[in-house]
C-alpha positions in Angstrom: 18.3 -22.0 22.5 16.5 -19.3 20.7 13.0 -19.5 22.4 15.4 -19.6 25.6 16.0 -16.4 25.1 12.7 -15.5 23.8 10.9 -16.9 26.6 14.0 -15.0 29.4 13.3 -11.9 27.2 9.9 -12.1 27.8 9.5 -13.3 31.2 12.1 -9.7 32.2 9.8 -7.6 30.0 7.0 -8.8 31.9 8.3 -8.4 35.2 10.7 -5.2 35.5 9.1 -2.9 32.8 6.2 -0.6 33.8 4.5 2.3 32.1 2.6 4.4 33.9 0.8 7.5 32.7 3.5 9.8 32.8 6.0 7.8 30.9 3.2 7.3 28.4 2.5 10.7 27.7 6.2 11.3 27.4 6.5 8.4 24.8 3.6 9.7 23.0 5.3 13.6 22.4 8.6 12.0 21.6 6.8 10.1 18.6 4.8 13.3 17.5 7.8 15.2 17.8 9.6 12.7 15.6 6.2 12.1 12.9 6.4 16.0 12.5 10.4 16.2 11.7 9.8 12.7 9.7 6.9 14.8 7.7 9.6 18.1 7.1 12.4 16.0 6.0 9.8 13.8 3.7 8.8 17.3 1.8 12.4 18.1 1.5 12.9 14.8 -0.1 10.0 15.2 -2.4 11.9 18.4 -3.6 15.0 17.1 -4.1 13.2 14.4 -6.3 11.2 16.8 -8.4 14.3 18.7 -9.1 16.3 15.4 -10.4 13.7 14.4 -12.1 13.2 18.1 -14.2 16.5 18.2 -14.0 17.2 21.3 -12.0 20.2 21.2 -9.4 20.0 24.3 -8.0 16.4 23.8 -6.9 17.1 21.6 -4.5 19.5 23.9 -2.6 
């Protein structure tokens, strides 16, 4: 039953989804745009870290 579904899944992806340039370059920003927030909230992280680890709440804030 599971490769069933694996083999349906596939056999729809194949068929009814197309990319064409435009929906590319669209996916493409969407993931830089998310990489670059991923990146700010990663530094914000690190901050909060250092601070538990020294020990200092208000840093963080």
């Amino acid at each position: 039953m599971p490769l069933a579904f694996i083999i349906i899944g596939f056999l729809i992806f194949a068929f009814f989804v197309k990319i064409d340039e435009k929906a590319h370059a669209r996916i493409v920003a969407k993931i830089e745009a998310n990489l670059h927030d991923e990146s700010d909230a990663a530094k914000y992280g690190e901050d909060i870290a250092k601070a538990a680890l020294l020990g200092k709440e208000s840093a963080a804030r």
